[in-house]
N, C-alpha and C positions, 0 to 999 in steps of 0.2 A: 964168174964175171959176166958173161953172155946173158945170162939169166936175171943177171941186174940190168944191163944194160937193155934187153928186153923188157923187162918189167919198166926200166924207165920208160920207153918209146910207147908203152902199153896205157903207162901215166900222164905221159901228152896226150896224146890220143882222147884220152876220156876226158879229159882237161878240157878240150876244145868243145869236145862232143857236149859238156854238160854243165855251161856259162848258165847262169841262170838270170833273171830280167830285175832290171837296178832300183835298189832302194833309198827313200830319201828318208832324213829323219832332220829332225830340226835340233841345233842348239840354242842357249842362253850364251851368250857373251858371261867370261870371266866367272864363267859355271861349267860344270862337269857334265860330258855330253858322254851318253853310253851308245857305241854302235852296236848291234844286235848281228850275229851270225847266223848262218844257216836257218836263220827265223824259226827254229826249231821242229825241222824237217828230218833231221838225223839227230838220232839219243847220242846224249855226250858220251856216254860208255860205250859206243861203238865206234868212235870217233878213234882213227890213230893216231892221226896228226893234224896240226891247225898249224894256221900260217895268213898273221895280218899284212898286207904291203900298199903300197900305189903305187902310181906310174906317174911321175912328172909328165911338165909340158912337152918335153923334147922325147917321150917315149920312154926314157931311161925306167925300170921296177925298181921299187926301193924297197929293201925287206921288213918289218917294224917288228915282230918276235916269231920265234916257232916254240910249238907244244906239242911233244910227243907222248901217248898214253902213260909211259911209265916215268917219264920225266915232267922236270917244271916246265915254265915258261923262259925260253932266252927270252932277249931282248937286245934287239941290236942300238951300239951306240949313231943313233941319231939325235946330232944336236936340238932340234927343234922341239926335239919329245922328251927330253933331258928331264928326268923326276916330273913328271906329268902321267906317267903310263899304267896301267892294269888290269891284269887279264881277269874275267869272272870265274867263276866255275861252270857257266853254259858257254861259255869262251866268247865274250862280249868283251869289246874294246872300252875301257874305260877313258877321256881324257877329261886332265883336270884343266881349270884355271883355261876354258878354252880360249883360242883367237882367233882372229880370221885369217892366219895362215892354217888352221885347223878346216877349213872349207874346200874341202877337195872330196873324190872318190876315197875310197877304202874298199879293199877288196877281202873279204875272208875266204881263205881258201880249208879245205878239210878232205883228208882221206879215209876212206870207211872201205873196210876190206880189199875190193881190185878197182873200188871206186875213184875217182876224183869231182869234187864240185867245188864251183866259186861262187862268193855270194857277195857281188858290189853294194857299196851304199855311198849314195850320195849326202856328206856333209855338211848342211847351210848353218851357217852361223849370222845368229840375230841380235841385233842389241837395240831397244830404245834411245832415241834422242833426249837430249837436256831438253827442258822446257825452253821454247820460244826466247831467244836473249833480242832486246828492241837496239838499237844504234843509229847514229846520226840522224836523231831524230830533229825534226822541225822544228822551232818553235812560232816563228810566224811566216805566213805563208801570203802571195798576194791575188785577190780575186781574177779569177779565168787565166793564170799563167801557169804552167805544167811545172810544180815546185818536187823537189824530192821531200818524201814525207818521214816517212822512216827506212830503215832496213832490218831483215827479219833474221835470225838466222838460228836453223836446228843442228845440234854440234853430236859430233861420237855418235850415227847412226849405223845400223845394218839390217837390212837394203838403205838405198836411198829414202828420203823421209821428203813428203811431201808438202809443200808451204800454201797456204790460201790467206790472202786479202779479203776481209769484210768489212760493209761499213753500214753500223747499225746491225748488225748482223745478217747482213745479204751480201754476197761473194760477191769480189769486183772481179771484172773480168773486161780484160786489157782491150783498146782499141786504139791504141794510140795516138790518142786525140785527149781526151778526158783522163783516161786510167791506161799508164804505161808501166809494166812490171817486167823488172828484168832477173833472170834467177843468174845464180853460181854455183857450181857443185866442185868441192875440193876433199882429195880425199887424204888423211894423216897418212904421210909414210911409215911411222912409228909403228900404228896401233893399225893400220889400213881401215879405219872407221871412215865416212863420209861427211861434210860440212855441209850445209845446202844456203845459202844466202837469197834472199829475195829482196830487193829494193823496190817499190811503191814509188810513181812519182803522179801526181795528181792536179789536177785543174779543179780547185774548187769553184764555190759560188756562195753565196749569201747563206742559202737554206743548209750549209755544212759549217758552220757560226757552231753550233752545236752537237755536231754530228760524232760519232763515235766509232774509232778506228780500230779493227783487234787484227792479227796475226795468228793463224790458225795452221799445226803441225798433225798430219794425218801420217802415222807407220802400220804396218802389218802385225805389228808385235802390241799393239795399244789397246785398249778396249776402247776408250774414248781417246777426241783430239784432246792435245795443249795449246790452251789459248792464252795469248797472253792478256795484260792489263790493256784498258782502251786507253785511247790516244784522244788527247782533244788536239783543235789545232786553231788558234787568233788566227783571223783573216782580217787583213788590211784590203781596205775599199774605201776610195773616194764618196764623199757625201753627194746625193743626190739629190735630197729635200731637207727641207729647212722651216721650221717651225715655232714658232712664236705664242708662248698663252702668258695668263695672267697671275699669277701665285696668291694675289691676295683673296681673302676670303670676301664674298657678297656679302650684302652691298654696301661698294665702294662710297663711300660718304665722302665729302669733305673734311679736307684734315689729316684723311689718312694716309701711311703709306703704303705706292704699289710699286710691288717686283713684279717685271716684266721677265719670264726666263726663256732663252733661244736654245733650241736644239736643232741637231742635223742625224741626219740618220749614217754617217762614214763612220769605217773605223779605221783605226780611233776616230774617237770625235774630237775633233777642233778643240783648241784651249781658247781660242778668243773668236769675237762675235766682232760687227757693227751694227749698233741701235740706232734705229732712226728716230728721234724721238722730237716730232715739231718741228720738219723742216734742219733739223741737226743730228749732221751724225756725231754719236759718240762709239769711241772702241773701247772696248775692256779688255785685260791683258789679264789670261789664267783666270776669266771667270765665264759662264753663261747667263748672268742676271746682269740687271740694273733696274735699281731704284728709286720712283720718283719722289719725292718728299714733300709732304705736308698738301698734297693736292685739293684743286678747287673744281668748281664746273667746268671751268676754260678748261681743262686737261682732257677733260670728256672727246674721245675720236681714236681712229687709227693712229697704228703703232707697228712697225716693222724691224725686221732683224735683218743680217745679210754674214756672208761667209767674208771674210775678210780677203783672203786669196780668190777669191770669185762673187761677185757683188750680184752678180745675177741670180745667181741660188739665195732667196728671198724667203722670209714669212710672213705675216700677218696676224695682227688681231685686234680687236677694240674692248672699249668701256669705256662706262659711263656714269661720271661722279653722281651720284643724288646725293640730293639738296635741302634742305626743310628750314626756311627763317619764317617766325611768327614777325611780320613788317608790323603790326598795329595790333592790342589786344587790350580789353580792360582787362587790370591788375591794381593789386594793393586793397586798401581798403577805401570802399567808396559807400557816401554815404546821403541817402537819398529823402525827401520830404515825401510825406503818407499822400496819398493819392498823384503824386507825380508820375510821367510816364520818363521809360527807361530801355534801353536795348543797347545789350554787349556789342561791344568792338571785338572783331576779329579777322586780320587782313592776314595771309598766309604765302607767300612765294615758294615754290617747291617743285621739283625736277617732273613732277606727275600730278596725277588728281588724286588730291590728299584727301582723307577718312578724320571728320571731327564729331567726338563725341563728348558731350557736354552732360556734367552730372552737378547735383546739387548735395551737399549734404554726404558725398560719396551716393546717390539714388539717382540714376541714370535718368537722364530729360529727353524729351521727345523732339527740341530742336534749341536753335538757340535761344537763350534767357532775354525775353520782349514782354515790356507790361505798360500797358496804356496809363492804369491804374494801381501804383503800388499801394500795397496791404505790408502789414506788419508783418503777415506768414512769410512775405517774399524776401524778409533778412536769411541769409546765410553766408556759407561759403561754395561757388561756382568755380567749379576744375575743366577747362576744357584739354584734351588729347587730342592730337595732332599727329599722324602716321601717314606715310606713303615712304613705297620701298621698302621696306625694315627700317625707317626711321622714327623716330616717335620725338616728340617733344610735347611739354603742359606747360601750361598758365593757369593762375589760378587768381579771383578777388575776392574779396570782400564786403558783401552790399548788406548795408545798414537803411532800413526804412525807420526815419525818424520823425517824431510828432508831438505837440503838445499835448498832458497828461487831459484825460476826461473819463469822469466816473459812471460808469452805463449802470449799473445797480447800487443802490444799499438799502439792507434790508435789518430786520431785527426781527428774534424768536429768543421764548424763553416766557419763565415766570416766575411767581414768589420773588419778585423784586430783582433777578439776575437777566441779564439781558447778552444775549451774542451780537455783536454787532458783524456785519458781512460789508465789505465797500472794496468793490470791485472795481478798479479803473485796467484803461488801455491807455498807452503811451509809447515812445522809445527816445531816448538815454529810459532803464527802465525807472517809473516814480517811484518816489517816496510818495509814505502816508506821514498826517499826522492828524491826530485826533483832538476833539477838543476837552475830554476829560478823559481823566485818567481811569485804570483798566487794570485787568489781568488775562493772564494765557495771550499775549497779544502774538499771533501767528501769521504767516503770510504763505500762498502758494508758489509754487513756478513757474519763471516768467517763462511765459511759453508765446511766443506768436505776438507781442506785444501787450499780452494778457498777465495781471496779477491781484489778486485777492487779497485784502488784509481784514482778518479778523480781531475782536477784542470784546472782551466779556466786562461787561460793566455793573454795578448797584446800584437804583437806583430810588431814593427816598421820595419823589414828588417828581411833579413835571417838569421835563426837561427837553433842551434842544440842542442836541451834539453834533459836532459839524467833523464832514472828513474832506479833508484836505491832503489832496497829492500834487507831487510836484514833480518837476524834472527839469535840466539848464533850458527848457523851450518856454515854460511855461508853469501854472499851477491852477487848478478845479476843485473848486468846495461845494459840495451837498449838503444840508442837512436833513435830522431824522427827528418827529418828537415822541418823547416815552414817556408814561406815567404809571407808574406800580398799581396804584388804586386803580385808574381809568382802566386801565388795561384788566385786571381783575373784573368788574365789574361788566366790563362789555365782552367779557371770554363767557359770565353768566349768562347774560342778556341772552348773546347768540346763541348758547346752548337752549334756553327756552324757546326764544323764539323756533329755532329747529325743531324744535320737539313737537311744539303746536303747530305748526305749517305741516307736517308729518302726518296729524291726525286730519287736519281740514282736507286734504288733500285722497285722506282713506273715505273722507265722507261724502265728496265730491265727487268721487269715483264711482260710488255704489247708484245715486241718484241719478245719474249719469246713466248709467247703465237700465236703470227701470223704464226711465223714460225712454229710451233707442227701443226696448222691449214693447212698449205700449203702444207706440210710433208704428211698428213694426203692426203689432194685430189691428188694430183702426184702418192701416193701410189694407193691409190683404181683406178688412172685410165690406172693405168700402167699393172694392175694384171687384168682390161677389155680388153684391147688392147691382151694381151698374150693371153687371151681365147679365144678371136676373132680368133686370126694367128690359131691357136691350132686345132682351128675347121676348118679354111680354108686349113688346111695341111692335114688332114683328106682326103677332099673332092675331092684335086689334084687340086684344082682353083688358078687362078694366083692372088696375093695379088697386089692390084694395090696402088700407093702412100703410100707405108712402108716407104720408105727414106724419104717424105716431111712429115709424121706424125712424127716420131722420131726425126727428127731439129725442129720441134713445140713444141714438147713434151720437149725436152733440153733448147730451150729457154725460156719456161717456167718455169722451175726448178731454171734456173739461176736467172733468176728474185725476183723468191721466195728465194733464198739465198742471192741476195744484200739485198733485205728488210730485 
């Protein structure tokens, strides 16, 4: 017994002497956390005894199992470790299903021959938080007043789990003015996990109409945070501007109708307006328009809106009807005498300086339709167009130059007794022909410009005198033509002889013609050598000898050259 009892006091002793420096190791929440012994400083086959315990808060050791080389492991009844427990074969602490009463020291102690060692380890147990849960969240909020917005909260943590406010994704950070946050930290008796609450209360402003709120969970145990879903938030603001335009589409013509629509920039915005509309208000109830119907130029001016609970918060805007009446224009069909003068009517009333362009025929005119002298070419149809603003409006008439009929040609060709007659008149109503004997092929052209041609192929046995007669409701004109087969034959001979012999007198005429310009020509140049000759012999004082018989050569020569 001395010798135990010695050996025990031996076993204090070394016990103190050979604490060794504490270890931490981390668990999982509601996961199996293994504490490690002796860290593998001493072989388990040298080991004679193990022994896991702790020390409460109050000092008190608690023993949790002992293992002697040649036995198992006890295991002492402690409730809290109740079917949770087991020892390894390097004699590591197994717990299952851990908890955060499981977050303490542990101590392993081990004896190895006259040895004793302890080998603390500190416990921590961790658990992720649930993702971000939102509550008593806002839903409208009112401009520059410190509203609560939401509250945040991370549930079943371990450690504490940390909360951030962003907006837009930039951390709010409290001043208690603008952005006041206040946290809660509550911890489960049950489970000892931790709650962390953050409530947000905030002073918006206009430019956070669309801004985006998230709740942002930062642990030790996360690789990333948990953010939750953003948060929009309606801000309510009194109207500050007030605005007034015109809905209808340019340009406002007469006749049409214009919506006038009022807007305010508050929110909400206003359900009813006041329109000032000519010295009158009217109010609308549940709408922003009003419309005026059927307008004219008089409507042409300013127009204002106003907030019904505050009449000073005002808008404005104008237009202005355009206009286009043709006042006076010629139209219809108008119908005029040949050589008359004439010039279109066209008087125009319109909100602007209006654009007329005047065509004939659809072939566009260079100004308006003016004639001193009407010609039959100046019958048609005249369209004038009428535009200012986007407004367009035509007129359009019809001018007829009318005349009594008269036949400017008739002619005739043909032979062997057939004859085409040609009798060409001008007129307008267009004329009739009529002929004084009858015919065949009788054909006519198109009346073009006051112009028509009638033809007609006639036979004709002896001489004759045919008359062409056209007509129209002004009047009527007769020509006649005379024809005779024979005469006509006979002087178609004539002329070809006579042609023929004119032909020849004319080759002979030509040739004598020519001899004598020739003879002309040498008489001259020899008469104007002979002068220079004298000229120079007058000079010299020498007697000229046979001038008389060169001058009778010289004349009878010339005469020669003039019978030829």
């Amino acid at each position: 017994m001395r010798l135990t009892a010695f050996s025990a006091c031996v076993l204090i002793m070394s016990l103190l002497d050979q604490v060794s420096g504490l270890t931490t190791i981390v668990g999982k929440y509601g996961e199996t956390v293994e504490v490690p012994c002796n860290k593998g400083d001493i072989k388990v086959e040298d080991i004679m005894i193990a022994k896991w315990k702790y020390t409460k808060a109050d000092g008190t050791i608690v023993d949790i199992l002992t293992k002697s080389k040649s036995q198992d492991a006890s295991f002492y009844p402690i409730v809290e470790y109740e079917g949770r427990l087991n020892l390894t074969k390097d004699l590591s602490l197994q717990i299952s299903q851990a908890k955060m009463a499981d977050q303490k020291t542990l101590t392993c102690l081990v004896v190895a021959g006259t040895e004793i060692f302890e080998y603390p380890v500190q416990v921590t147990i961790q658990k992720a938080p649930s993702p971000p849960a939102i509550t008593n969240q806002s839903k409208v909020i009112e401009l520059g007043k410190l509203t609560t917005l939401a509250v945040c909260t991370a549930k079943d943590a371990s450690p504490l789990a940390i909360v951030t406010w962003l907006k837009d994704n930039v951390p709010l950070v409290a001043d208690g003015k603008v952005v006041n946050i206040t946290l809660n930290v509550q911890t489960d008796k049950n489970t000892g996990l931790s709650n962390t609450s953050s409530k947000l209360e905030y002073a918006a402003t206009k430019a956070d109409m669309n801004a985006k709120f998230t709740c942002s969970v930062h642990h030790k145990s996360l690789a990333s945070d948990l953010v939750s879903a953003p948060m929009t938030f309606v801000i309510h603001y009194p109207s500050e501007k007030v605005s007034l335009q015109v809905m209808s589409a340019d340009p406002i013509k007469e006749g049409d109708n214009v919506t006038l629509k009022c807007a305010a920039d508050g929110n909400p915005p206003p359900t009813s307006y006041n329109f000032h509309i000519k010295e009158k208000k009217v109010t609308t109830e549940n709408s922003d328009t009003y419309t005026l119907h059927n307008v004219t130029r008089a409507d042409s001016g300013e127009y204002k809106c106003s907030l019904v609970d505050n009449e000073g918060k005002t808008g404005s805007t104008s237009f202005t009807v355009m206009y286009l009446h043709i006042a006076a224009v010629s139209q219809g069909k108008i119908a005029k005498n040949l050589s008359e003068s004439f010039e279109a009517t066209l008087e125009v009333n319109a909100s602007g300086n209006p654009q007329v362009l005047w065509t004939k025929n659809n072939v566009r005119l260079n100004g308006k339709p003016k004639f001193d002298k009407l010609k039959y070419s100046d019958s048609g149809v005249y369209e004038c167009v009428v535009s200012v603003g986007g407004l367009v409006k035509k007129a359009s008439f019809e001018l007829s130059v009318q005349g009594a009929p008269v036949i400017t040609m008739l002619t005739k060709c043909g032979s062997n007794g057939h004859k085409i007659l040609s009798c060409k008149a001008e007129g307008s109503p267009k004329p009739t022909v009529q002929w004084s004997i009858n015919g065949t092929n009788a054909t006519e052209s198109s009346f073009v410009d006051g112009t028509v041609t009638y033809n007609l192929t006639v036979t004709a046995a002896g001489n004759l005198t045919i008359n062409c007669t056209v007509s129209n409701g002004l009047g009527y004109y007769t020509k006649s033509i005379d024809i005779s087969t024979l005469l006509d034959d006979i002087t178609m001979f004539k002329r070809e002889q006579r042609e023929g012999s004119e032909d020849q007198t004319q080759v002979v005429v030509g040739i004598v013609i020519g001899v004598i310009v020739v003879a002309v020509a040498i008489g001259l140049a020899y008469w104007i050598y002979l002068k220079r000759t004298r000229e120079g012999t007058w000079k010299t004082g020498e007697k000229e000898n046979g001038t008389l018989e060169e001058s009778k050569k010289l004349e009878e020569t010339q005469s020669q050259k003039a019978e030829v």
